[in-house]
Every structure is written in C-alpha cells, then in structure tokens.
KOLZA-58623 format. One record per residue (C-alpha): residue in three letters; chain; y, z, x. Coordinates in pm, whole numbers. Example, Ala and Ser with C-alpha at 12.3 -4.5 7.8 and 13.67 -1.06 7.14 Angstrom:
// KOLZA-58623
lomi = ala	tordren = A	v = -450	w = 780	u = 1230
lomi = ser	tordren = A	v = -106	w = 714	u = 1367
This chain:
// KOLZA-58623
lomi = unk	tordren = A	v = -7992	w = -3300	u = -1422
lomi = unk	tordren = A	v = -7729	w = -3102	u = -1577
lomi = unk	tordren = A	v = -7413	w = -3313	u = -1730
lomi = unk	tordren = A	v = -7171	w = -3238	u = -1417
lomi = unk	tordren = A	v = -7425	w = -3374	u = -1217
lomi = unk	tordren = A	v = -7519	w = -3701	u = -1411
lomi = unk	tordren = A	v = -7135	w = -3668	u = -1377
lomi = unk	tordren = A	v = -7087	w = -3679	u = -1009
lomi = unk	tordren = A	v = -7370	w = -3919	u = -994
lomi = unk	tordren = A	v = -7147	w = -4207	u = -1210
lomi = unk	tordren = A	v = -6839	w = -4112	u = -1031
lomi = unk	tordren = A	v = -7059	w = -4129	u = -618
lomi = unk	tordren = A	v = -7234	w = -4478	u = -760
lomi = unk	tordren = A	v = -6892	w = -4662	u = -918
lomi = unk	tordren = A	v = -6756	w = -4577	u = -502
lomi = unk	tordren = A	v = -6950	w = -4889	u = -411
lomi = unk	tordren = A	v = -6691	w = -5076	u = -670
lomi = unk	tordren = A	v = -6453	w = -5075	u = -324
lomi = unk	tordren = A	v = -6711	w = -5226	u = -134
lomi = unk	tordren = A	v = -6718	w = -5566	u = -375
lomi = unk	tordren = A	v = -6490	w = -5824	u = -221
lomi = unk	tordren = A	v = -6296	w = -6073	u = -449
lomi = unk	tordren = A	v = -6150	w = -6400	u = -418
lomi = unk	tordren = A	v = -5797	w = -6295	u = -429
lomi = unk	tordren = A	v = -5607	w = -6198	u = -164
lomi = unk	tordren = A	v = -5359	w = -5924	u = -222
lomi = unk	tordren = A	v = -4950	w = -6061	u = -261
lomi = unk	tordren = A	v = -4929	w = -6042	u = 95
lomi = unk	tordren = A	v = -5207	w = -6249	u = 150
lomi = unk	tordren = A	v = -5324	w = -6037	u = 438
lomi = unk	tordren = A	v = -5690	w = -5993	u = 310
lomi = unk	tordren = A	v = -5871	w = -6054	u = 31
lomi = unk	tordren = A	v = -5916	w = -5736	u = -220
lomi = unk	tordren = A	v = -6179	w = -5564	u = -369
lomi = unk	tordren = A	v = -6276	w = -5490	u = -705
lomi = unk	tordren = A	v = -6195	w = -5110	u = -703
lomi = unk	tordren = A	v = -5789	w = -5252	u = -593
lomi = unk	tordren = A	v = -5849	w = -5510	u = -903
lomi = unk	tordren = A	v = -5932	w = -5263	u = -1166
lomi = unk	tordren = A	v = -5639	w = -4989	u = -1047
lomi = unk	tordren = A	v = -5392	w = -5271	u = -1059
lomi = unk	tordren = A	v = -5444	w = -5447	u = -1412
lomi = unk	tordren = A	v = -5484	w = -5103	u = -1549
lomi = unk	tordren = A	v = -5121	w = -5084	u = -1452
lomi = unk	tordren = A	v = -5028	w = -5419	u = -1556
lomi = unk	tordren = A	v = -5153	w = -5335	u = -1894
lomi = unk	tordren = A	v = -4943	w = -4984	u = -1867
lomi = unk	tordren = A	v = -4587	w = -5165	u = -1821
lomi = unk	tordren = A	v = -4674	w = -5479	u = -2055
lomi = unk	tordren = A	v = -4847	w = -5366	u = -2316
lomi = unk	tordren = A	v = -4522	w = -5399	u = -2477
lomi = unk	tordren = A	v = -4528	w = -5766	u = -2452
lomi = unk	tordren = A	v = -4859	w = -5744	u = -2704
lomi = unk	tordren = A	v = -4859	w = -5945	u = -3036
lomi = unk	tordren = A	v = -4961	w = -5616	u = -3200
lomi = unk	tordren = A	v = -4969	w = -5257	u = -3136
lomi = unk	tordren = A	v = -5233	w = -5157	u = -2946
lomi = unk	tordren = A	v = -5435	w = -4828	u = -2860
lomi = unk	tordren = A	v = -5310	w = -4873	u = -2434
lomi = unk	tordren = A	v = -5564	w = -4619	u = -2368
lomi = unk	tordren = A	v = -5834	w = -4829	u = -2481
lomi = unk	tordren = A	v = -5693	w = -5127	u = -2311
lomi = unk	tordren = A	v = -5704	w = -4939	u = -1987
lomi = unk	tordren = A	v = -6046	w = -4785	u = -1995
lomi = unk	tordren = A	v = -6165	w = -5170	u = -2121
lomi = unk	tordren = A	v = -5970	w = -5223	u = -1746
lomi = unk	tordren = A	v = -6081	w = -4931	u = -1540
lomi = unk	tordren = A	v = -6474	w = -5056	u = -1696
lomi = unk	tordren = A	v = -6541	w = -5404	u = -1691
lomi = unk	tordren = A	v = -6596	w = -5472	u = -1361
lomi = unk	tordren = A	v = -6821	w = -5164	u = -1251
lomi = unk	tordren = A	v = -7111	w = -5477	u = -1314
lomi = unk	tordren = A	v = -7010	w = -5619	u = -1004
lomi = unk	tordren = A	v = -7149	w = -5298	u = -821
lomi = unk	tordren = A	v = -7485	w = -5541	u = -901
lomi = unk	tordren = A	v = -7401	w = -5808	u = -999
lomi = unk	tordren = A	v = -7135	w = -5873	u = -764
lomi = unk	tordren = A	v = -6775	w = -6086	u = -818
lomi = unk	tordren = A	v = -6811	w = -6477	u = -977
lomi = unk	tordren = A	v = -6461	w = -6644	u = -899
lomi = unk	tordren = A	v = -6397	w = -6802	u = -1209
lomi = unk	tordren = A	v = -6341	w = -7160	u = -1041
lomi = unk	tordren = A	v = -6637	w = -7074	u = -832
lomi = unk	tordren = A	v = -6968	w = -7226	u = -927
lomi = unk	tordren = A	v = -7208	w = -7008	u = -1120
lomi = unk	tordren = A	v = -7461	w = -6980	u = -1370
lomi = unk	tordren = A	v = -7294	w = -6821	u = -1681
lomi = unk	tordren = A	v = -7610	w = -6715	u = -1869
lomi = unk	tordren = A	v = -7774	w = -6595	u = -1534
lomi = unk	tordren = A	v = -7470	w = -6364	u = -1424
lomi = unk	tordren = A	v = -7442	w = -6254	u = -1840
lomi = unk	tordren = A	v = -7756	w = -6105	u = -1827
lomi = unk	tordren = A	v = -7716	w = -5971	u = -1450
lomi = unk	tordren = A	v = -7423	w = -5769	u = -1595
lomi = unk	tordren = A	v = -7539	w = -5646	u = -1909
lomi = unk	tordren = A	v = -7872	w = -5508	u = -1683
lomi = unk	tordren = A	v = -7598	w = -5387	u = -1451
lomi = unk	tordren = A	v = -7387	w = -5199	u = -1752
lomi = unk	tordren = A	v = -7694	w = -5052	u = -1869
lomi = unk	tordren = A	v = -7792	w = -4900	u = -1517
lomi = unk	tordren = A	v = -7457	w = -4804	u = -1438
lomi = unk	tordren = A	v = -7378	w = -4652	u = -1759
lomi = unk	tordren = A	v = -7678	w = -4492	u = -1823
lomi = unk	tordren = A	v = -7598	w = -4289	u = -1520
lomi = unk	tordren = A	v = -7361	w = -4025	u = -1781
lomi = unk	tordren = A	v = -7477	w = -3818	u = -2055
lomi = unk	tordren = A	v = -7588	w = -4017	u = -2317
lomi = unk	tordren = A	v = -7260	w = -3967	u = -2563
lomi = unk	tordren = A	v = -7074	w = -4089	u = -2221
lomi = unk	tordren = A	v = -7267	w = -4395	u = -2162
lomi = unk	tordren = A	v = -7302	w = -4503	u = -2485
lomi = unk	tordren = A	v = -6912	w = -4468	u = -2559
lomi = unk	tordren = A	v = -6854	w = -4652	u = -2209
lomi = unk	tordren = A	v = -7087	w = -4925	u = -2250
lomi = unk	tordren = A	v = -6942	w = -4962	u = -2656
lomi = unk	tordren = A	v = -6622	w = -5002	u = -2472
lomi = unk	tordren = A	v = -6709	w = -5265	u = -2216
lomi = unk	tordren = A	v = -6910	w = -5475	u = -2440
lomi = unk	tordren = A	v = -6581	w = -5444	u = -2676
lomi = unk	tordren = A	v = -6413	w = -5592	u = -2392
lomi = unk	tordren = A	v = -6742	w = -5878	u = -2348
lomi = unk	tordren = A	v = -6663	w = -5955	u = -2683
lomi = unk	tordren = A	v = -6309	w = -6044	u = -2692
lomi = unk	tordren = A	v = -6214	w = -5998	u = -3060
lomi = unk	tordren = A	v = -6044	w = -5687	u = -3101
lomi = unk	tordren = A	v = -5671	w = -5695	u = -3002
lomi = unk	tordren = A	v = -5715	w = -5463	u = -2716
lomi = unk	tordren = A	v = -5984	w = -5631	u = -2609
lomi = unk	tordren = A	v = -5782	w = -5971	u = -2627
lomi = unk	tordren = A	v = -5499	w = -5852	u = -2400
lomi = unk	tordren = A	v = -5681	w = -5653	u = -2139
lomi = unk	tordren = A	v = -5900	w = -5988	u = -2066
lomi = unk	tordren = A	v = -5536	w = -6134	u = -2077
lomi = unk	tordren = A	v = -5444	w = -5948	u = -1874
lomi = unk	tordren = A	v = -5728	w = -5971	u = -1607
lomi = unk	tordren = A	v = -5664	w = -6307	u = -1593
lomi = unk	tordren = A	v = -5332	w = -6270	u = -1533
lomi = unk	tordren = A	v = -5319	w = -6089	u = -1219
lomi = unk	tordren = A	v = -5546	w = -6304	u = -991
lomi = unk	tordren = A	v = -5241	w = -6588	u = -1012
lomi = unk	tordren = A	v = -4981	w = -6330	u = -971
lomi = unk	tordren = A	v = -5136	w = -6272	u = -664
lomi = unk	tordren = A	v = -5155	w = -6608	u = -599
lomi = unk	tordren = A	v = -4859	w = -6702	u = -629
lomi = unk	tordren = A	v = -4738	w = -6425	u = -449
lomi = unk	tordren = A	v = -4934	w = -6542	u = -109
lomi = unk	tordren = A	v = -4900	w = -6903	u = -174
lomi = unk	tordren = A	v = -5167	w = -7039	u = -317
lomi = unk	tordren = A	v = -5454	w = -6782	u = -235
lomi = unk	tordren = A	v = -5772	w = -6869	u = -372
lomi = unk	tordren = A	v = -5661	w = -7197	u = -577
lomi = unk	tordren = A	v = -5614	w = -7363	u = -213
lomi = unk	tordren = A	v = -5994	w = -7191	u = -103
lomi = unk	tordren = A	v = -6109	w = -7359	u = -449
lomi = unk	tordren = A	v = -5931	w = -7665	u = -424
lomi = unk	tordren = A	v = -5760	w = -7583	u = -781
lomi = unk	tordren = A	v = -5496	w = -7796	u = -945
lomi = unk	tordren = A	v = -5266	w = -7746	u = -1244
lomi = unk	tordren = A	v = -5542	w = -7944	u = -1513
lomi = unk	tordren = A	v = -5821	w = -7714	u = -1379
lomi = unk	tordren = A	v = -5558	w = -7404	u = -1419
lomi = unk	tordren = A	v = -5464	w = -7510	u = -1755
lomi = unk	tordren = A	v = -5774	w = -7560	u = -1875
lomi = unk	tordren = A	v = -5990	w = -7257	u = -1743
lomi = unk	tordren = A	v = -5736	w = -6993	u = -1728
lomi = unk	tordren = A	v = -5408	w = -7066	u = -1957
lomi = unk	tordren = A	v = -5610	w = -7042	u = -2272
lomi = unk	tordren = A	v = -5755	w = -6751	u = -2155
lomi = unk	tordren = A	v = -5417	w = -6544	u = -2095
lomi = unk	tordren = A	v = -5249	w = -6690	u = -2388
lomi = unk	tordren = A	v = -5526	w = -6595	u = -2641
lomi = unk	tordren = A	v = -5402	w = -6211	u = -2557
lomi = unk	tordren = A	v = -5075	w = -6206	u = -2460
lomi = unk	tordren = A	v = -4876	w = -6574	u = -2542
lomi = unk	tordren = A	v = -4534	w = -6421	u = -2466
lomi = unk	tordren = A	v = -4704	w = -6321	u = -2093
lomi = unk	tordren = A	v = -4837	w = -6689	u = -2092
lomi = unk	tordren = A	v = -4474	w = -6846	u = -2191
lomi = unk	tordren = A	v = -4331	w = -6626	u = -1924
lomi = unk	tordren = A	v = -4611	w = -6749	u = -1599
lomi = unk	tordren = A	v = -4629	w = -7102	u = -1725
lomi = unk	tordren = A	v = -4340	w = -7226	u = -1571
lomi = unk	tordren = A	v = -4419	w = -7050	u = -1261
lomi = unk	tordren = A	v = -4741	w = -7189	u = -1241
lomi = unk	tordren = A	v = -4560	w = -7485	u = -1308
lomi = unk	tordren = A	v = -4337	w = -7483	u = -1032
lomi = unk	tordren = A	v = -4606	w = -7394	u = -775
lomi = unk	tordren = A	v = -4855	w = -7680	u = -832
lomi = unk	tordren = A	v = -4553	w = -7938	u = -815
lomi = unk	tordren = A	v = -4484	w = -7847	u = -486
lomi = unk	tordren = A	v = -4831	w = -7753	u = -353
C-alpha cells in the first residue's frame, strides 16, 4: 500500500469512533454522545483553557493527546469511569487496540501517534497532565448541564465524585478544579 492509502485507511477505520456510545449525555441531555463528539469537544476545551495551565504548554500536543486517546474504544469500546470494569483487562484491550489502530499509518506516523497516546497513558508530562484534566472535566460539565446525566444512571454522590474524579482534574489543571468544585458542590446538595 502506498502512504496515502495506509492514509485513507486510518482516517475510513477511526469513522467507527462515531459509532462508540458514551455515558454522557450531551448539555441538553437529549441523547447520550459518542466518542467521536467527546474527542472534538475537549480538544476545544483544551484550546480556550489552556491558559488556565500551571505551566506553559505545547496546546498542540495537548490536542492531538485529545483528538488520540480514545480511538481504543473503536475495540475496546467506552468504560464509564464509575462503571464497573476490570482495569488490567481493558489496559491491555487498549494498548492491543492502539497498536492495531495505529499501525494502520506509515510507520514514522504510527509510531509518533502511538508515542503520543501512551504520553497521554502515562500522565507525567504537563501536557499530558492537563489534557487527562481536561477529559475528566467535560463529562461533569455535561452533567451538570442536563442535570445529573450519568451520576443519576450510576447512582454517584459527592464522596464517590471527590474521590474518583476531583483528584484526577486537579492533578492537571487545580485552578479548573477550584473553579467546578463549588459547582459540583452545589449540585449534589440539592440532588
């Protein structure tokens, strides 16, 4: 295959990315969105708040990290984070996943797209940091936009927020974090 086509091939097999259904509804609340919707949207989030970084970062690499991580769920499919799983068993599925997926491009493609997403698995540079800051940010934006989404589908309180999902956004982006807390706040003392 020449390189446009192992080209085209990536760009025809990451379609199915629109097909994977998520937890979340969207604001509205008037379905639930897919992974292709998730991906387009954080990359934007990280475009107007990458100013609210500890650090400069490189918001190019943040939003390929974005536009990246979630191709895996083309095979491996979506895990809702308060949905149950088995971590190890869904690791592996979407490392085999990356590697198909990936290996799809030229070689200097894939290997520079899979170097990003496992940056982004790794969670120690300060791009990487914020973008998974940032994608679990916008999953309770969207809750509380619809009122309550999938926390009321997952029976989720404020502990089990604050405990699985508040480190998480504050270990990238703490001035985002100060910002939502109170508005998470707010919502579970009146849900």
């Amino acid at each position: 295959m020449s390189r446009l086509d192992q080209q085209m091939a990536f760009l025809t097999e990451v379609d199915r990315l629109k097909s994977v259904v998520r937890a979340t509804t969207l604001c509205d609340a008037s379905r639930f969105e897919n992974s292709a919707e998730h991906s387009w949207h954080i990359a934007l989030y990280a475009l107007v708040l990458a100013e609210h970084a500890e650090t400069q970062l490189d918001v190019t690499k943040v939003i390929k990290m974005l536009l990246l991580h979630d191709l895996v769920e083309i095979d491996a499919g979506d895990a809702p984070v308060f949905g149950a799983h088995d971590t190890a068993a869904l690791e592996l599925q979407e490392a085999q996943a990356a590697d198909r997926i990936f290996g799809l491009l030229p070689e200097d493609q894939a290997s520079q797209f899979r170097a990003i997403w496992d940056e982004f698995e790794a969670n120690e540079t300060p791009e990487a940091m914020f973008a998974k800051s940032i994608d679990r940010m916008q999953p309770p934006m969207q809750n509380l936009a619809s009122g309550g989404g999938s926390w009321t589908d997952y029976n989720v309180t404020q502990d089990m927020f604050e405990a699985k999902i508040a480190p998480k956004i504050n270990n990238g982006a703490p001035k985002i974090w100060a910002w939502l807390q109170p508005r998470i706040r707010a919502f579970f003392a009146t849900a």
